[in-house]
Backbone bond lengths (Angstrom), bond angles and torsions (degrees), N, CA, C in turn:
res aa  C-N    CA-C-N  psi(-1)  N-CA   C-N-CA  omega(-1)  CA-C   N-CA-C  phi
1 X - - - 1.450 - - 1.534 108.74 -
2 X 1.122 116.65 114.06 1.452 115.71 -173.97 1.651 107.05 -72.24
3 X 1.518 114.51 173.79 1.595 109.13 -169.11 1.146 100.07 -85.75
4 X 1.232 125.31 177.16 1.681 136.37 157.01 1.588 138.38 -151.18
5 X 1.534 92.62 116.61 1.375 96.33 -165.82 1.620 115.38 -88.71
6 X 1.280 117.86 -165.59 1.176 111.82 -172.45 1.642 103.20 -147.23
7 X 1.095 110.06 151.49 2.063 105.72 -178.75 1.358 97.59 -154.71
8 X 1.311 109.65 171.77 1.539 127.27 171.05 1.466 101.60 -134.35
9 X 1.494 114.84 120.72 1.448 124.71 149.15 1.589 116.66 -68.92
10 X 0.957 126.25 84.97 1.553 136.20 140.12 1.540 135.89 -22.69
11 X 1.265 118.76 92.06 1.853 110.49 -161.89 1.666 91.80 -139.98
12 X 1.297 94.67 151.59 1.435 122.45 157.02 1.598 124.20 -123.21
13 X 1.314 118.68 179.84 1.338 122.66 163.24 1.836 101.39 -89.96
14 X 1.102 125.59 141.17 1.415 136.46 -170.29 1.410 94.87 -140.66
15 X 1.365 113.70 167.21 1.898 126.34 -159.96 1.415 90.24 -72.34
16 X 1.214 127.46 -20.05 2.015 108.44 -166.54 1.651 82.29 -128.25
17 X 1.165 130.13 33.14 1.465 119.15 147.01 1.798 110.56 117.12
18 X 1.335 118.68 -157.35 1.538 105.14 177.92 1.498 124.68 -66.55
19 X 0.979 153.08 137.98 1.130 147.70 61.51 1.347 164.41 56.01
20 X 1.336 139.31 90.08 1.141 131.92 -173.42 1.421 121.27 -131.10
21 X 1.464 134.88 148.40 1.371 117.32 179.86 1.417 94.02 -124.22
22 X 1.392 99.81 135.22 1.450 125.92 174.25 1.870 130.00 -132.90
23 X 1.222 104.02 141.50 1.688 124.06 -165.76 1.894 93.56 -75.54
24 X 1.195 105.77 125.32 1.624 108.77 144.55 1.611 110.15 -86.71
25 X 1.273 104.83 141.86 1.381 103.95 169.57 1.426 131.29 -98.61
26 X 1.817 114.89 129.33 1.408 121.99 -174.50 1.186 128.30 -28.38
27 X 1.479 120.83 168.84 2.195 94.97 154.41 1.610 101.70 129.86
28 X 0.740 130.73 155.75 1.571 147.72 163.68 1.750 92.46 -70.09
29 X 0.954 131.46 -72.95 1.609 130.40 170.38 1.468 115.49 -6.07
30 X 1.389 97.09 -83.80 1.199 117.47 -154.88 1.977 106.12 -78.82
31 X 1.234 100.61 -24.98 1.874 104.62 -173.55 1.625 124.32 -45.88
32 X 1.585 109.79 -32.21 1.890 111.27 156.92 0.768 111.40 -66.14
33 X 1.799 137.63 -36.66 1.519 129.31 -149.41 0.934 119.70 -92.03
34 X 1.618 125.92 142.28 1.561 107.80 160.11 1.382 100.08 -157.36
35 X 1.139 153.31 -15.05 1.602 115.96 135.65 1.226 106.00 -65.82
36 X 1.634 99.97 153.68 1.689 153.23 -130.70 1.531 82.69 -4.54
37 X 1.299 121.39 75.87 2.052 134.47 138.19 1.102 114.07 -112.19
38 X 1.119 129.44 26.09 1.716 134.67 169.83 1.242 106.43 -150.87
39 X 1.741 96.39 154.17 1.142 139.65 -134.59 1.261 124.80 -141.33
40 X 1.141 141.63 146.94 1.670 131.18 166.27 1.230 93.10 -101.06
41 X 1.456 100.56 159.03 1.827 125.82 -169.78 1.402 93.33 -65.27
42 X 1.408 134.17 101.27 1.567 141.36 148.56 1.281 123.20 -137.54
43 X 1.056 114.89 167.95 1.743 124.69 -163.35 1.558 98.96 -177.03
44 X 1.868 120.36 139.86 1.166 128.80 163.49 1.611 114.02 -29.09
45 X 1.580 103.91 145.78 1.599 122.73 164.29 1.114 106.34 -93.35
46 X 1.697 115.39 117.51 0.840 126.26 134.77 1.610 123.72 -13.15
47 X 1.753 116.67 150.22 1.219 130.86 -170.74 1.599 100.11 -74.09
48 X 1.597 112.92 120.96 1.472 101.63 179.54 1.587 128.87 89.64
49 X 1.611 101.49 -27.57 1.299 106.93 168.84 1.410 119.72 -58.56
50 X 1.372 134.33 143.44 1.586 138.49 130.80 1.172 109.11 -31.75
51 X 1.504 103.48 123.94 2.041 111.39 169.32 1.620 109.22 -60.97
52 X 1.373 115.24 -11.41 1.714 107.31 -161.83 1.678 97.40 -96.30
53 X 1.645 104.55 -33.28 1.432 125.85 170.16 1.842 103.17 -49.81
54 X 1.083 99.96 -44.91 1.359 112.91 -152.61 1.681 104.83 -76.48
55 X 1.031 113.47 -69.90 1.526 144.54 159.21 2.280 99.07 -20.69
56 X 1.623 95.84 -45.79 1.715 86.01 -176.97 1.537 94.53 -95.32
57 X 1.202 130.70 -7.12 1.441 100.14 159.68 1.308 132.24 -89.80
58 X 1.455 111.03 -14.23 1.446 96.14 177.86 1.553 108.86 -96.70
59 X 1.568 115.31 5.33 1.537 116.52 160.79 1.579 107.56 -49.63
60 X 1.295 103.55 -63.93 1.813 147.72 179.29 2.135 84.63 -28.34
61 X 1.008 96.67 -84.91 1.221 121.74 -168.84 1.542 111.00 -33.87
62 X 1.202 102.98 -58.03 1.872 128.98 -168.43 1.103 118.82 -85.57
63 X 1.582 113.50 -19.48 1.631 119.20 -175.30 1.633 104.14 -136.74
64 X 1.299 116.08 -29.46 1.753 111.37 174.31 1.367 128.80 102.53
65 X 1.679 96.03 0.69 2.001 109.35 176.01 1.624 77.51 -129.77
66 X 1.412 77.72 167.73 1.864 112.26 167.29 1.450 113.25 -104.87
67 X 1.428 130.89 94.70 1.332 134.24 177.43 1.672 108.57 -55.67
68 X 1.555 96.25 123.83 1.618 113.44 166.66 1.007 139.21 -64.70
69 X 1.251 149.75 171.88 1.727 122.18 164.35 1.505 110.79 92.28
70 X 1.348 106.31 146.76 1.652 131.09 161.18 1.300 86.56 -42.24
71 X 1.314 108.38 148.16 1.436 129.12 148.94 1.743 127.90 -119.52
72 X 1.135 117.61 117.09 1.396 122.66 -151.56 1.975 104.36 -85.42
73 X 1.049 117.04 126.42 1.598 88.37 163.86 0.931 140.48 -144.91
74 X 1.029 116.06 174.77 1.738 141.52 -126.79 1.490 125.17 -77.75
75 X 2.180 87.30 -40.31 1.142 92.21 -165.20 1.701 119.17 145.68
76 X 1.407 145.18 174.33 1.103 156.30 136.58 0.939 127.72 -80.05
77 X 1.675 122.21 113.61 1.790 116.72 -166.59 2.035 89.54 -115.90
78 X 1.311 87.19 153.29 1.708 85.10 155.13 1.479 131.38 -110.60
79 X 0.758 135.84 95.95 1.802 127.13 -158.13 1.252 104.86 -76.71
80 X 1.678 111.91 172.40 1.503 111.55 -170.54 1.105 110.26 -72.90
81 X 1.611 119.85 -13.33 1.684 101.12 -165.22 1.493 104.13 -100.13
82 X 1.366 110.83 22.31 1.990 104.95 147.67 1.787 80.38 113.06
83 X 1.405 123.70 -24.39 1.580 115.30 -177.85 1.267 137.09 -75.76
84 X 1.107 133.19 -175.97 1.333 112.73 -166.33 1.952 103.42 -140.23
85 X 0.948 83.33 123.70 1.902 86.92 176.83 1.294 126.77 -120.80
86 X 1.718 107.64 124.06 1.655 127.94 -169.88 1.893 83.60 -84.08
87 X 1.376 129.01 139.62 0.691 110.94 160.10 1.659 99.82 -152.43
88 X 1.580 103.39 159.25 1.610 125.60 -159.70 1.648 95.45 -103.96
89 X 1.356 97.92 152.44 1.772 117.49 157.00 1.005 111.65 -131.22
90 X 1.890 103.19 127.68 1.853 105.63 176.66 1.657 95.91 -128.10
91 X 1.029 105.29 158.84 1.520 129.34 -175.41 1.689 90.41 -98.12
92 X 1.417 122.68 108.91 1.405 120.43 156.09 1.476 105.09 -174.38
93 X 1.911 127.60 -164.72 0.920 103.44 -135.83 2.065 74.80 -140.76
94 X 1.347 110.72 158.71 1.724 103.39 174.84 1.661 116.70 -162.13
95 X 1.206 123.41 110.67 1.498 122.09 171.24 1.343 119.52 -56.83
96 X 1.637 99.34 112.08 1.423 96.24 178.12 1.838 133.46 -50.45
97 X 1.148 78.27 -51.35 1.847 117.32 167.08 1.362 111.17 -40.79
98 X 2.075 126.93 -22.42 1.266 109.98 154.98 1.084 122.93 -122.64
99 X 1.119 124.35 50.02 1.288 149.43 153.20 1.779 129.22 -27.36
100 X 0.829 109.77 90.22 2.031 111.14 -166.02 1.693 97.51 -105.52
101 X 1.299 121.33 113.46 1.779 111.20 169.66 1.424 115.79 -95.50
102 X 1.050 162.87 166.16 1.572 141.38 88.12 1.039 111.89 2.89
103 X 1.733 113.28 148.41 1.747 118.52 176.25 1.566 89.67 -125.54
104 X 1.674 104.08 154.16 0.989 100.92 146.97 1.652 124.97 -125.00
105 X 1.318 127.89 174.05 1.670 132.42 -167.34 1.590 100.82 -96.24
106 X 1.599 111.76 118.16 1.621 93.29 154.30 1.707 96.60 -136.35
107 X 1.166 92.81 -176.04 1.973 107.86 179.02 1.469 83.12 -75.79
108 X 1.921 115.35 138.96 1.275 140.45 165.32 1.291 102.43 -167.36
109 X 1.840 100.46 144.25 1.412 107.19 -45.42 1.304 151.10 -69.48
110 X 1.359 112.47 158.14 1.514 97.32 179.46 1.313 161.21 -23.10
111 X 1.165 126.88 134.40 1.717 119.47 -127.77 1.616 121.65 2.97
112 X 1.166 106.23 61.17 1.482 127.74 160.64 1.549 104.71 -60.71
113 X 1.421 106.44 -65.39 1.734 114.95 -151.72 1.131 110.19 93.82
114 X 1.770 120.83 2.30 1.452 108.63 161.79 1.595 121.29 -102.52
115 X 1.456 117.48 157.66 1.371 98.78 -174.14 1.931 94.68 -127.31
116 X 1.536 77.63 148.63 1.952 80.53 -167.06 1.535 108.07 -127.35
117 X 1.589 120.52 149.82 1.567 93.77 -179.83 1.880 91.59 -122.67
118 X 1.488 76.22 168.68 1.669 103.33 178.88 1.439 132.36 -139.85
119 X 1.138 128.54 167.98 1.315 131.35 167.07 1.137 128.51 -78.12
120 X 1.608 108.05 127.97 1.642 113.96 178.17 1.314 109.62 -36.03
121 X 1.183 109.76 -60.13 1.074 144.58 -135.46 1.566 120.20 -120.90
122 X 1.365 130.05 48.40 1.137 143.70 -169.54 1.947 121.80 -47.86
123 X 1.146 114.93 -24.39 1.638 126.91 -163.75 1.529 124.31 -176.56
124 X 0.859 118.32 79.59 1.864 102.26 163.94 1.448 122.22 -85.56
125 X 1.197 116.26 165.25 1.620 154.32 175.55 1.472 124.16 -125.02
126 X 1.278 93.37 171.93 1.552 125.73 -179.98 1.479 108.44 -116.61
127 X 1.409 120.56 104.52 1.477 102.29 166.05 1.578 129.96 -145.65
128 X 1.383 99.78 152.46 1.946 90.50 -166.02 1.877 115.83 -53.64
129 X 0.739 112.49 162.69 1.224 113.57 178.09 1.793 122.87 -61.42
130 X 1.576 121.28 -19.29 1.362 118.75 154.08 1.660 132.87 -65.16
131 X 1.532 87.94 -24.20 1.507 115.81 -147.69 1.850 85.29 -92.73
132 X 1.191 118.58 -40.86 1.757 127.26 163.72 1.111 134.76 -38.93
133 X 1.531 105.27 -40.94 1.462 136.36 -177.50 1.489 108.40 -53.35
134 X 1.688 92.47 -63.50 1.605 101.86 -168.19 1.768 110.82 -65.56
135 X 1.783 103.78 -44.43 1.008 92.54 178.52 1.767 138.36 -79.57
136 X 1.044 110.93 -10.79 1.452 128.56 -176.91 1.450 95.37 -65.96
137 X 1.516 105.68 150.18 1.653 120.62 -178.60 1.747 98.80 -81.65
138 X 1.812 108.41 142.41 1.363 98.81 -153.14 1.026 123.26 -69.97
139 X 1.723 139.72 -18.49 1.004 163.92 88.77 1.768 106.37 41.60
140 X 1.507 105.57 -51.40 1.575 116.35 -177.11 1.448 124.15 -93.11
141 X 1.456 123.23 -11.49 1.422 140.62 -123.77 2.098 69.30 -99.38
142 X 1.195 113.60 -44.75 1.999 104.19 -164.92 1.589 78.06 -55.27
143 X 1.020 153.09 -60.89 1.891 147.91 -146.05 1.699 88.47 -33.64
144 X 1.635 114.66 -69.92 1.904 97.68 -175.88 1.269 128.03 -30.04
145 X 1.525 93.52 -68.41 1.729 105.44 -176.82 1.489 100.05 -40.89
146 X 1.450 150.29 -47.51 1.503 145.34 -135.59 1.601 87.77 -110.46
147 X 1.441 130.67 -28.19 1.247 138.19 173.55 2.042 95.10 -44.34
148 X 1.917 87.80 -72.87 1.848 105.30 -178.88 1.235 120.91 -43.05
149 X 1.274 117.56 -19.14 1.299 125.01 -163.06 1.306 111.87 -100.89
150 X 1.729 109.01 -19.44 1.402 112.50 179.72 1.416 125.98 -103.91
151 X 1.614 101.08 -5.48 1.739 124.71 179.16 0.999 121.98 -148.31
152 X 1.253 120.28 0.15 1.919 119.52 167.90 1.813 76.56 75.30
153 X 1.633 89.54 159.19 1.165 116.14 158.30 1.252 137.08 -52.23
């Protein structure tokens, strides 16, 4: 049974049209990258949890507010790493600029013997819906199309 996480795509209307806000992810890894290095706020469900339950905590977790509002959804994606993601669309609004993540600890650098911690959650944005495409991990990139499909452009 593969795992399954849960996320919320986050959008507004913005001056050149919709919108999306998306997580780069923390890490020695990820710090050159940034096409497909972002992400919407998700993380595994808990045993027993509600995906919608689930979906606002690891918003909570990954970005540092609790998103309000119905959450509409999207859909079942499969991502490359074999998992599976329920994921929500809410219409609301978020400053990147206060942004709080969870960190997590790993050995850096490698087999150092030192252990260093970091942020989930290194940076978010605002971005048009072309501009999403490229950057979203590829795994995530169907979330627009099901975004378009659920609000028109």
């Amino acid at each position: 049974m593969p795992e399954i996480s849960a996320g919320i795509l986050l959008h507004r209307l913005g001056p050149g049209g919709r919108e999306v806000l998306l997580i780069h992810l923390g890490g020695p890894f990820w710090a050159r990258k940034d096409e497909a290095a972002w992400s919407i706020p998700k993380g595994l469900i808990d045993t027993g949890e509600e995906h919608e339950a689930a979906a606002r905590r690891e918003f909570a977790e990954e970005v540092g507010a609790v998103p309000e509002g119905d959450l509409a959804p999207l859909g079942e994606f499969k991502l490359s790493s074999s998992k599976q993601l329920v994921a929500f669309a809410l219409q609301g609004d978020f400053d990147p600029d206060t942004l709080i993540s969870n960190s997590f600890e790993m050995e850096w650098p490698p087999r150092s013997g030192q252990r260093q911690s970091f942020p989930e959650v290194d940076r978010a944005g605002w971005f048009g819906l072309d501009a999403a495409r490229t950057k979203l991990h590829l795994g995530q990139r169907a979330l627009v199309d099901a975004l378009l499909a659920l609000t028109g452009p």
